[in-house]
C-alpha positions in Angstrom: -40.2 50.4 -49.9 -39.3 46.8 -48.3 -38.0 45.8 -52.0 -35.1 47.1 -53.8 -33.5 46.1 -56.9 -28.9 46.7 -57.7 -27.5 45.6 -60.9 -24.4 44.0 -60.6 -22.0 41.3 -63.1 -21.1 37.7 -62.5 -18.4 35.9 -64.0 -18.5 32.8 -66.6 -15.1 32.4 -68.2 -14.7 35.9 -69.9 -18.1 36.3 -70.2 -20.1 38.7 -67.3 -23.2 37.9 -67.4 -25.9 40.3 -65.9 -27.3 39.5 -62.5 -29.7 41.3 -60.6 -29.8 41.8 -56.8 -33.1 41.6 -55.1 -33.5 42.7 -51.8 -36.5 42.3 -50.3 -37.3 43.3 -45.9 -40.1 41.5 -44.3 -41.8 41.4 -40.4 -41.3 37.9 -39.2 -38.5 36.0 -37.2 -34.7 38.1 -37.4 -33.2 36.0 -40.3 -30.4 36.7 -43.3 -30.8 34.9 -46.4 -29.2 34.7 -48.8 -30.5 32.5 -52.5 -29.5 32.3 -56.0 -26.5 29.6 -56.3 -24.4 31.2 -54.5 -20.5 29.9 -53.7 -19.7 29.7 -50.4 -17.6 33.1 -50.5 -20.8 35.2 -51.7 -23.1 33.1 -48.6 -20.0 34.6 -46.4 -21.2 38.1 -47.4 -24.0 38.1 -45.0 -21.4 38.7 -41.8 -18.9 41.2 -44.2 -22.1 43.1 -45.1 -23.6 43.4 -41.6 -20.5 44.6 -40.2 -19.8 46.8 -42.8 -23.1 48.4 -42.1 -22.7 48.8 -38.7 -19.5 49.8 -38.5 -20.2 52.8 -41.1 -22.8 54.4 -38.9 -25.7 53.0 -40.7 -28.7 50.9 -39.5 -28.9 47.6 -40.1 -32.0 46.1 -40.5 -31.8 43.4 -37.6 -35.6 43.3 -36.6 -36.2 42.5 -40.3 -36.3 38.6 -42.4 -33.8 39.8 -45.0 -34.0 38.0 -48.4 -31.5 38.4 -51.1 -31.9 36.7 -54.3 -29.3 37.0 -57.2 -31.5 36.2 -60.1 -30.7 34.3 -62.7 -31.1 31.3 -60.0 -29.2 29.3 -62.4 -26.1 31.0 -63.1 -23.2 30.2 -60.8 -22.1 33.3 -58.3 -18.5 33.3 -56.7 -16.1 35.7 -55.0 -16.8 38.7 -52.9 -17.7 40.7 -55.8 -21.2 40.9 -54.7 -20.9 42.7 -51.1 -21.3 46.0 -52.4 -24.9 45.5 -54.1 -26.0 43.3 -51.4 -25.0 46.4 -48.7 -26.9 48.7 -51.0 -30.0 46.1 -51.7 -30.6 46.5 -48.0 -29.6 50.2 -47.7 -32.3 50.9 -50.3 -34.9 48.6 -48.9 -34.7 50.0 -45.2 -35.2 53.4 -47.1 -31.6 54.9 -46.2 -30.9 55.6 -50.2 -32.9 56.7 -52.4 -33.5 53.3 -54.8 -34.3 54.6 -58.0 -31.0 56.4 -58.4 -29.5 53.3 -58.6 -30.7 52.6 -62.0 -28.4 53.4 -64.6 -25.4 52.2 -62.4 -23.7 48.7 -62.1 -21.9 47.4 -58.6 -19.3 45.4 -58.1 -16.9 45.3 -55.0 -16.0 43.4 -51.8 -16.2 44.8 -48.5 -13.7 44.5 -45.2 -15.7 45.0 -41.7 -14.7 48.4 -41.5 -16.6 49.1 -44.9 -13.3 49.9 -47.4 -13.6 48.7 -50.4 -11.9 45.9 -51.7 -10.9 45.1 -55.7 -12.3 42.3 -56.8 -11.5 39.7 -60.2 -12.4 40.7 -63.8 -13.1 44.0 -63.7 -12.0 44.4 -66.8 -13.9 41.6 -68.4 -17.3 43.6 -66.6 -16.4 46.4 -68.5 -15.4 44.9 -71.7 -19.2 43.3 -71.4 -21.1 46.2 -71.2 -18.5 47.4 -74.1 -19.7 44.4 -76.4 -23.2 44.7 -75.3 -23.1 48.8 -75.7 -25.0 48.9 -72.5 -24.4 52.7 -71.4 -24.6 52.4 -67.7 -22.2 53.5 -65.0 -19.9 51.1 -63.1 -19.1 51.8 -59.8 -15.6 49.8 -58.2 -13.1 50.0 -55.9 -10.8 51.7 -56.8 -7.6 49.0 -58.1 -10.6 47.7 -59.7 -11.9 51.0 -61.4 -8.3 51.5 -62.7 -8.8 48.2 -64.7 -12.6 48.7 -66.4 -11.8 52.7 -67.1 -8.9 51.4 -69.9 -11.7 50.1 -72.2 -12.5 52.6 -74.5 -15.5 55.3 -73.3 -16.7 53.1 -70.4 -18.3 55.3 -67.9 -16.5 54.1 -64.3 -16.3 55.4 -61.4 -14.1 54.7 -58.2 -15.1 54.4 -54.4 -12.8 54.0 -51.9 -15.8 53.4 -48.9 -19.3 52.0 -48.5 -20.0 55.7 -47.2 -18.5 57.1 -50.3 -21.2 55.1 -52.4 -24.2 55.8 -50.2 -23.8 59.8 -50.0 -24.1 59.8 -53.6 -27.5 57.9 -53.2 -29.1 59.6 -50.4 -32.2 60.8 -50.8 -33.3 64.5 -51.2 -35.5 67.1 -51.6 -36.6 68.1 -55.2 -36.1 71.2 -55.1 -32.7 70.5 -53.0 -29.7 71.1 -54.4 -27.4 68.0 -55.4 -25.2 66.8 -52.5 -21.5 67.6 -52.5 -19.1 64.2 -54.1 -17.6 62.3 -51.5 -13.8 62.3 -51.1 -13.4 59.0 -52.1 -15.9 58.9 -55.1 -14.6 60.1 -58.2 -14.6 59.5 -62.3 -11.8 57.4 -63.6 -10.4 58.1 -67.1 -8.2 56.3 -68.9 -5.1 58.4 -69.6 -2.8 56.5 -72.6 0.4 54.7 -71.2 3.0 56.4 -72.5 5.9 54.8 -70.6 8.4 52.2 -72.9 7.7 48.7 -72.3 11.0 47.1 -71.9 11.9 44.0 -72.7 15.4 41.9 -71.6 17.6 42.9 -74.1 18.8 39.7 -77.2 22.0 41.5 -77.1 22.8 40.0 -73.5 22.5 36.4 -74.9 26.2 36.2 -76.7 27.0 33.9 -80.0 24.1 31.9 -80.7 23.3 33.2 -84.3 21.8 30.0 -85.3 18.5 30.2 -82.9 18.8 33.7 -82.9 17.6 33.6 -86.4 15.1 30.9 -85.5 14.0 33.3 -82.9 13.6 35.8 -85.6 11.2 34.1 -87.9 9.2 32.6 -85.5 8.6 36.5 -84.1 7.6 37.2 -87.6 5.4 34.5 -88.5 4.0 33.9 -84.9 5.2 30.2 -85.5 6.2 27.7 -82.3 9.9 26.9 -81.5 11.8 24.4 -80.2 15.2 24.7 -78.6 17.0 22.2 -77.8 20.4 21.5 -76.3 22.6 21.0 -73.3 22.3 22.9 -69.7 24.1 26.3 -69.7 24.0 26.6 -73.4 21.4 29.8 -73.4 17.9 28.3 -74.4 15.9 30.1 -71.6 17.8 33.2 -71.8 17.0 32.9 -75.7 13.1 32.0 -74.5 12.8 34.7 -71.9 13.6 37.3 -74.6 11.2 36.4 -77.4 8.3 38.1 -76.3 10.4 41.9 -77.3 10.7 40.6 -80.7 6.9 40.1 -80.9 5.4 43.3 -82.8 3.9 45.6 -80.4 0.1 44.7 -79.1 -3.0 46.8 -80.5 -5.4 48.2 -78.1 -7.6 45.1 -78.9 -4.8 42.6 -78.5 -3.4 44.8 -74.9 -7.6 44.9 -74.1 -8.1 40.9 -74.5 -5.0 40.1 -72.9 -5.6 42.4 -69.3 -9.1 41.0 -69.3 -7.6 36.9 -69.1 -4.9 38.3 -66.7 -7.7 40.1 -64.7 -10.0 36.9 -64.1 -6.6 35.3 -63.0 -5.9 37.8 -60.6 -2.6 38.6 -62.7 -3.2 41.8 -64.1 -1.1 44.8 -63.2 -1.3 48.5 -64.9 2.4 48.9 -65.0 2.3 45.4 -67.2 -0.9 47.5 -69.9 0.6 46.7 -73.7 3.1 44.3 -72.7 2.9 40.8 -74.3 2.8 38.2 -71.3 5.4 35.5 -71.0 3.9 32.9 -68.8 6.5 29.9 -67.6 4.8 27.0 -65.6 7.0 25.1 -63.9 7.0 21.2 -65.2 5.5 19.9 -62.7 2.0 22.1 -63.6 -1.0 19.8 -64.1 -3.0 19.8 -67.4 -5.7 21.5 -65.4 -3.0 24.6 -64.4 -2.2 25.0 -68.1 -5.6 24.6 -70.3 -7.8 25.6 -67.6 -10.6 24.0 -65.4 -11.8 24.3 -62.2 -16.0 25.3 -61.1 -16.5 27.5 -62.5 -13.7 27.6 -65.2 -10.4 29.5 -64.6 -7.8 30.0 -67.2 -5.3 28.2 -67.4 -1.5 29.0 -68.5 -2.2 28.7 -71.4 -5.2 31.8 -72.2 -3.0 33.6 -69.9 -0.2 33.9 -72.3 -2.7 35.0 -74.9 -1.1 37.0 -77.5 2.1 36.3 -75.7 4.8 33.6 -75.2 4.2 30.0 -73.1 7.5 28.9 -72.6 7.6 25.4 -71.5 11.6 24.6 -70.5 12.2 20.8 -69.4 9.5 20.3 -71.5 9.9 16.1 -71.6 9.4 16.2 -68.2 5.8 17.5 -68.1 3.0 14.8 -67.8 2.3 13.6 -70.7 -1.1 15.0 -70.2 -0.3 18.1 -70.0 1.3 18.3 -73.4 -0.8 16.2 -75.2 -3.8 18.7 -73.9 -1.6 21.4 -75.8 -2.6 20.2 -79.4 -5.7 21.6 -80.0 -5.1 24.4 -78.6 -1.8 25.0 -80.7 -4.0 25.0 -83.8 -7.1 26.8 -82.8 -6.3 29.0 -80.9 -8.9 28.9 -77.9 -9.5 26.4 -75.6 -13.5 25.2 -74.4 -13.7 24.0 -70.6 -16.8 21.6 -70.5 -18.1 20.7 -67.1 -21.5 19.0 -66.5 -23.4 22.1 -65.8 -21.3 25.0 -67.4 -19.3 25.3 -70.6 -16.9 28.3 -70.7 -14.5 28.8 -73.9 -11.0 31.3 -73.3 -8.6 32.5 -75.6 -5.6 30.6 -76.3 -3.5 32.2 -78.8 -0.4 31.8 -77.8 3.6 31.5 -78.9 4.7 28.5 -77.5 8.6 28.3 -77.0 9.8 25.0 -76.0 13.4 23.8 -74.6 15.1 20.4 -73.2 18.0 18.5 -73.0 18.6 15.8 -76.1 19.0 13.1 -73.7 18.5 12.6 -70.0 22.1 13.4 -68.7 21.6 16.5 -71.2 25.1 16.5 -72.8 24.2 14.0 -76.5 26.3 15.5 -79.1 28.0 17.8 -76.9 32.1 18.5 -78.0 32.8 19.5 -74.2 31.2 16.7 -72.2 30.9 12.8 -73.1 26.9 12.1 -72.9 26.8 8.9 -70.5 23.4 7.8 -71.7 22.3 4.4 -73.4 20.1 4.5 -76.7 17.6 3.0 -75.0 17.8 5.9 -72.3 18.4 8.3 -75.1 14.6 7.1 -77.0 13.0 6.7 -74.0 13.3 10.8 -72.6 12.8 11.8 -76.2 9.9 9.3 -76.8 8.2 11.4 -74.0 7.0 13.4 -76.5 4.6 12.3 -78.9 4.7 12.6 -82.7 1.5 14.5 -83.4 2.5 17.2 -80.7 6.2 17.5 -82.1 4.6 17.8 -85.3 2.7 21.1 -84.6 5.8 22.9 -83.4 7.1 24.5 -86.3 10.9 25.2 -85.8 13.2 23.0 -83.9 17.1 24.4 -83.4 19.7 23.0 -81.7 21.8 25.3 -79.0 24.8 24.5 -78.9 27.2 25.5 -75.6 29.6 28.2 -76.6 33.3 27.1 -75.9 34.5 29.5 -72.8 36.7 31.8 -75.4 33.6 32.2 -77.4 31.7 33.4 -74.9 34.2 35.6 -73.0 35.8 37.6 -76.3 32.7 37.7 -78.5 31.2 40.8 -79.3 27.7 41.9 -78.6 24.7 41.3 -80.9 22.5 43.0 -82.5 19.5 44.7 -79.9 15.9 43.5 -79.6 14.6 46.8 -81.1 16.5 46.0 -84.4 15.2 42.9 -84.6 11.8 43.5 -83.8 11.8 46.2 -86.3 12.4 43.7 -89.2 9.9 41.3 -87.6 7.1 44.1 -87.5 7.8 44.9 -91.7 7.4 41.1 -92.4 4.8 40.8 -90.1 3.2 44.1 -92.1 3.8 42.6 -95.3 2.0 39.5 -94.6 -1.2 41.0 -93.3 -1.4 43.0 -96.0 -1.4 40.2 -98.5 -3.3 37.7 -96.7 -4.8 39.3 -93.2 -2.9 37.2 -91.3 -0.1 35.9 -89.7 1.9 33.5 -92.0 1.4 30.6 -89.2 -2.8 30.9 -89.2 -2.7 29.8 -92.7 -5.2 27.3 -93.5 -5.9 24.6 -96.6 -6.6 26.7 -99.7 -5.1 30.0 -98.4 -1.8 27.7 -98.4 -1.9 27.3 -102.3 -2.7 30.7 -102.9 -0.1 33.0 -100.7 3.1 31.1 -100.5 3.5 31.5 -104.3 6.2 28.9 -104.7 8.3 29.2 -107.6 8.4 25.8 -109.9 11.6 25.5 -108.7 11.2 25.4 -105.0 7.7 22.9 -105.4 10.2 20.2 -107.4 12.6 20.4 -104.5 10.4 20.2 -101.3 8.4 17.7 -103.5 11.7 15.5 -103.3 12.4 16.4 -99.6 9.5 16.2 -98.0 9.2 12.1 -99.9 12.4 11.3 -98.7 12.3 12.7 -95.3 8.8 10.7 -94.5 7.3 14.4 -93.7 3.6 14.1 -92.9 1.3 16.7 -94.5 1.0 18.4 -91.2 4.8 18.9 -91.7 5.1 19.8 -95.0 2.2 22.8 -94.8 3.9 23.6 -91.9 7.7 23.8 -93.6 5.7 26.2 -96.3 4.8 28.4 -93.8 7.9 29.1 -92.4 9.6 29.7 -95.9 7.2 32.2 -96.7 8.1 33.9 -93.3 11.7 33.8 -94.2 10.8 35.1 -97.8 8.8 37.8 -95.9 11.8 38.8 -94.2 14.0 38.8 -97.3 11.3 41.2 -98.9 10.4 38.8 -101.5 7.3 38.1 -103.5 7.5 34.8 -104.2 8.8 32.0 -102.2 12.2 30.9 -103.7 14.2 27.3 -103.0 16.2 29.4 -100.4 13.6 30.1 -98.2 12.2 26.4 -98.3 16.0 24.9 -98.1 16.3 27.1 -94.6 12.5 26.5 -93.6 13.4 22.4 -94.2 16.4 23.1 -91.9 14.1 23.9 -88.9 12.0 20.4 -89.2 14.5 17.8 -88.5 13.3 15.0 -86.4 14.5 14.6 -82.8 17.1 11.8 -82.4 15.0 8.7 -80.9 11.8 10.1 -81.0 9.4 8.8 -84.1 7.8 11.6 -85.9 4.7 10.5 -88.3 
């Protein structure tokens, strides 16, 4: 048969669309080609797969016009992923496999010129596809690749290490033959559960400090944002690096969604399965690097810190771009890419944990060093943020440096497990009331599970006027005092909880807040 037909998966954001590879050998003038908007890495497969042929001891077809086709035409094709199909397309249609055992199986892998298999991008997000789509077929990978799609629950994958492991299982054979003998290098991946502790730097290393550890504490258990500011050396990214072990630990959903972002970004690792991502772009990253962008899409920063932290330290010194591209985000938690011809849409939900200096030279308000900056200097840096964004983060602590007896004689704090263990019950408590993290509360849901005393409405009532807080701010402020009252294992939301909750809102010195 001149025409053969390989299911394969290509990659839209985290969607994997099906695409079909159509091979199809003709008499006529010695040609490769090679149709279907295709990138220019998949047009490069014509030389990998030739080679790759030849140099496993098959034939390759060169007296034929080769035509490949990746059908849909209209959906965009890129990496290496397709090299395997294509090598099997011709395989089939030059009669060296036996074509209609390919049916029932999916390909997906790149190929060196020796024929070794290569992993390739989002295997996990092929897998998680035919998952969704409860599509029972049988995915065939390389192997690094194989590891990734077997962890989604009873997906059928299977790892080859060799073009010529694929192709023995495939060749044809006698009926009443018996069937052929595994290849070395093919074999059935199962996912076995991780059982190793994830291990997170320890809170205890980060000495004094009780002020944002607290902060740290009921943004953990709330999933709110944070801001820490204050002057170098005082411990705000030591503080930052070590929120993501207070988090409560991921579910298989959460740890399943979080591999498949890391996967399309190249990122993801087995020994990292379960472990919430901490991603920390440097401030010179473009609003492209942290939203996402590119043709087709990639995710950006901030989908790859989905259900994790995005710590952004120095963060006036961003483009103001970037961090004004943070908003929505911050409140919807995904993020859509819209080009001219494609629209892809990634995850987004994220902790964002925020530090910077309060002034440019880094040392306003500090007892140890005289700041040497001018108010005008002092509004500028902090105007560099804008109101609206400030606004959505919904704790702001100062850090203060620890005098050097302080920090030499005092004792250590408490562990990350202890805290996180306090942070998982509040966290409990408020999903069993509401379904939801205290910081996803929307509108109506507001009135209804805060349960303010009369009390604690008359006071923030007052505040909230006097302080000029915007309703943004005020919802927000709620929020975190029913975190705090989750904490402290109470029903209702008392005028303690709001007192400290109002604590965490003050305004930065020189820049406006609306």
């Amino acid at each position: 048969m001149s025409l053969s037909l390989v299911q394969s998966r290509a990659l839209l954001g985290l969607e994997a669309a099906a695409v079909t590879v159509e091979v199809h050998l003709a008499n006529g003038l010695p040609s490769f080609t090679l149709v279907g908007l295709a990138d220019v890495e998949v047009k490069e497969a014509r030389e990998r797969v030739r080679c790759a042929i030849q140099n496993s001891g098959l034939e390759f077809p060169n007296n034929k016009r080769i035509t490949v086709n990746l059908a849909p035409a209209d959906l965009p094709k890129d990496s290496g992923r397709f090299d395997l199909p294509i090598a099997l397309g011709i395989l089939a249609a030059s009669g060296q496999i036996d074509g209609s055992k390919l049916v029932g199986h999916e390909f997906a892998g790149e190929l060196s010129l020796s024929g070794e298999l290569r992993p390739v991008r989002g295997a996990l997000a092929m897998s998680l596809a035919l998952h969704a789509g409860r599509v029972v077929t049988q995915l065939v990978l390389p192997p690094e690749s194989a590891e990734e799609a077997a962890l989604v629950p009873d997906a059928q994958v299977y790892s080859a290490r060799h073009l010529l492991d694929v192709v023995q299982h495939f060749l044809p054979q006698a009926a009443d033959a018996p069937p052929p003998e595994p290849a070395q290098g093919w074999s059935r991946v199962i996912s076995k559960p991780m059982t190793q502790a994830i291990n997170y730097p320890d809170l205890a290393d980060v000495k004094g400090q009780l002020g944002a550890k607290r902060a740290l504490e009921i943004a953990a258990a709330g999933g709110h944002s944070l801001l820490l500011m204050g002057p170098p050396g005082s411990g705000k990214s030591m503080l930052a690096q070590r929120f993501a072990g207070l988090l409560p630990a991921m579910s298989t959903e959460e740890a399943l969604q979080s591999a498949a972002v890391a996967s399309l970004g190249g990122r993801f690792s087995l020994s990292k399965w379960a472990q919430r991502p901490t991603c920390s772009p440097h401030h010179t990253a473009s609003a492209v690097a942290l939203v996402g962008g590119g043709s087709p899409p990639r995710p950006g920063e901030i989908s790859l810190a989905h259900h994790g932290v995005l710590f952004l330290d120095e963060l006036p010194e961003f483009p103001r771009a970037a961090l004004e591209a943070l908003r929505e985000p911050l409140e919807s938690g995904t993020i859509t890419i819209s080009r001219a011809a494609r629209r892809a849409e990634f995850p987004a939900r994220f902790q964002l944990i925020a530090a910077m200096n309060p002034c440019p030279c880094g040392y306003l308000g500090s007892a140890q060093k005289a700041c040497r900056c001018t108010p005008d200097q002092i509004a500028r840096y902090q105007g560099k943020l804008s109101g609206p964004l400030i606004d959505r983060i919904d704790l702001h602590i100062e850090v203060p440096a620890l005098p050097p007896a302080d920090l030499l004689l005092a004792r250590v704090g408490e562990s990350t497990t202890d805290i996180r263990a306090r942070c998982t019950q509040a966290r409990e408590r408020a999903m069993e009331r509401q379904g939801k993290p205290n910081h996803a509360l929307q509108g109506q849901e507001i009135d209804t599970f805060v349960l303010l005393d009369e009390a604690a409405v008359k006071f923030l009532n007052v505040a909230a006027a006097r302080l000029g807080w915007s309703a943004r701010s005020t919802h927000r402020a709620l929020k975190v005092a029913r975190t705090i009252a989750d904490l402290a294992s109470a029903t209702r939301t008392q005028v303690g909880h709001v007192a400290e909750a109002m604590q965490y809102r003050r305004a930065l010195r020189g820049a406006g807040q609306n």
